[in-house]
Structures are given as structure tokens and as C-alpha cells.
C-alpha positions as CSV (number, residue, x, y, z in Angstrom):
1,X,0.0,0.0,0.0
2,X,1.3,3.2,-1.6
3,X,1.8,6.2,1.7
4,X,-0.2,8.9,1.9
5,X,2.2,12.0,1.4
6,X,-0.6,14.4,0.3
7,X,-4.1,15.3,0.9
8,X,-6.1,17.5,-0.9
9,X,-10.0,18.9,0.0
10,X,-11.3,21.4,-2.8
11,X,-8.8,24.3,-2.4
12,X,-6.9,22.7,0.3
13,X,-3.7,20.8,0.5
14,X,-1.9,19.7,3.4
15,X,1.4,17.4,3.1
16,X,2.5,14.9,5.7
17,X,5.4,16.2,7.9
18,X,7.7,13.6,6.2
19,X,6.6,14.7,2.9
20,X,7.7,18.4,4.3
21,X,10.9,16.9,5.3
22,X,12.0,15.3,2.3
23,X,11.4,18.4,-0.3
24,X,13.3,20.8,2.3
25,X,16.2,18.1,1.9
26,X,16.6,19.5,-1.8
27,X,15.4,23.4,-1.1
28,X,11.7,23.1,-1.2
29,X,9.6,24.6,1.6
30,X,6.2,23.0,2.2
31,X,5.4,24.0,5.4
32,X,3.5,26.1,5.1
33,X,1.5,25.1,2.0
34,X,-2.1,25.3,2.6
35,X,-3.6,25.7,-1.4
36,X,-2.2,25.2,-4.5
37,X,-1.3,28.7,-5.1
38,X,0.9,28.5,-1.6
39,X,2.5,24.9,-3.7
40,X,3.3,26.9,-6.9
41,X,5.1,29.6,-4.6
42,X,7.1,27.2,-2.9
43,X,8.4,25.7,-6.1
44,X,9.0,29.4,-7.6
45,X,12.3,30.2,-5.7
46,X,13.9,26.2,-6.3
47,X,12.5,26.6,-10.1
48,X,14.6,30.1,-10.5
49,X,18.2,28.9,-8.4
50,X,17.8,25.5,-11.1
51,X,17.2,27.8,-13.9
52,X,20.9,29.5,-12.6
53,X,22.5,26.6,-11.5
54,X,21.7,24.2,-13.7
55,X,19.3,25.7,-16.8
56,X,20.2,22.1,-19.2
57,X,18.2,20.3,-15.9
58,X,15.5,22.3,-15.8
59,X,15.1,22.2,-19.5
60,X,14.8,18.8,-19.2
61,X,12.2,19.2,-16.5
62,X,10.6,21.1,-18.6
63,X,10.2,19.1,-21.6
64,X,9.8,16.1,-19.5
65,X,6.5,17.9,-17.7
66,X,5.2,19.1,-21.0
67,X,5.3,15.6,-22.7
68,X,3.6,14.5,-19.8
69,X,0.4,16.6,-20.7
70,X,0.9,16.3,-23.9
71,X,1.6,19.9,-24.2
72,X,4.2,21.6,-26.1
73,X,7.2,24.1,-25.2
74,X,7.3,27.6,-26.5
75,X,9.6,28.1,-28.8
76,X,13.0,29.3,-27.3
77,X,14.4,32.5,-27.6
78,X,18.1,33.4,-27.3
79,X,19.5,36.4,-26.1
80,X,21.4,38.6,-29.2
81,X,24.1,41.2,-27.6
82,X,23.0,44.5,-28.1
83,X,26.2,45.6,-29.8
84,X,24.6,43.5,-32.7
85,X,22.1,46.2,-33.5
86,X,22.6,49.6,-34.2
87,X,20.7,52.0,-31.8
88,X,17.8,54.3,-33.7
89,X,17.6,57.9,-34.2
């Protein structure tokens, strides 16, 4: 029988303290996560120090979420030096 690490009521989440333990083991706070909108803020801070720290594993997060849902990715843009372009008048 698969542990209960997560219960949800309509708006409402609440994650078993073990649960809370093992995502602050990797920089995820869930201790205080009461809705989903609290979840999505946790992640927000550990989603921008991967993008820093390692942006090829949170591509692959990326394109591994997305394939999930059977969405797809944005196209990507890249970043062009602005000594490429003259300014305009």
C-alpha cells in the first residue's frame, strides 16, 4: 500500500510532515502550504536557483513535464548582444 504523502479537500492541501521533510532536503519549503497557489510559490524560488545553477536540468524538466500533458514548449528565444544592433535615431 502506496503512503499517503498528500491530501487534498477542494482548495486545500496539506502534506505529511515527512513529505515536508524530504522536499526541504533538496530546497523546497512546504510547510507552510495550505492551497495550491501557496505549492506553486514554494516551487517558484527552487525553479529560479535551477534555472541558474543548472538551466540544461530544468530544461529537461521542462520538456519532460510538458510531454507529460501532452503539451508543447514555447519556442526558445536566445538572447542577441546588443552591440549587434545599431541604436535608432
Amino acid at each position: 500500500m502506496e503512503a499517503i504523502t498528500m491530501l487534498r479537500s477542494g482548495n486545500s492541501l496539506r502534506f505529511t510532515a515527512k513529505k515536508v521533510e524530504e522536499h526541504q532536503g533538496f530546497g523546497v519549503d512546504l510547510g507552510g502550504v495550505k492551497s495550491p497557489d501557496d505549492f506553486v510559490n514554494a516551487l517558484v524560488p527552487w525553479i529560479e536557483a535551477l534555472g541558474e545553477v543548472r538551466p540544461d536540468l530544468l530544461d529537461k524538466l521542462a520538456q519532460d513535464l510538458a510531454k507529460a500533458k501532452g503539451a508543447k514548449l514555447p519556442p526558445r528565444l536566445s538572447v542577441v548582444p546588443s552591440s549587434d544592433y545599431p541604436e535608432k535615431s
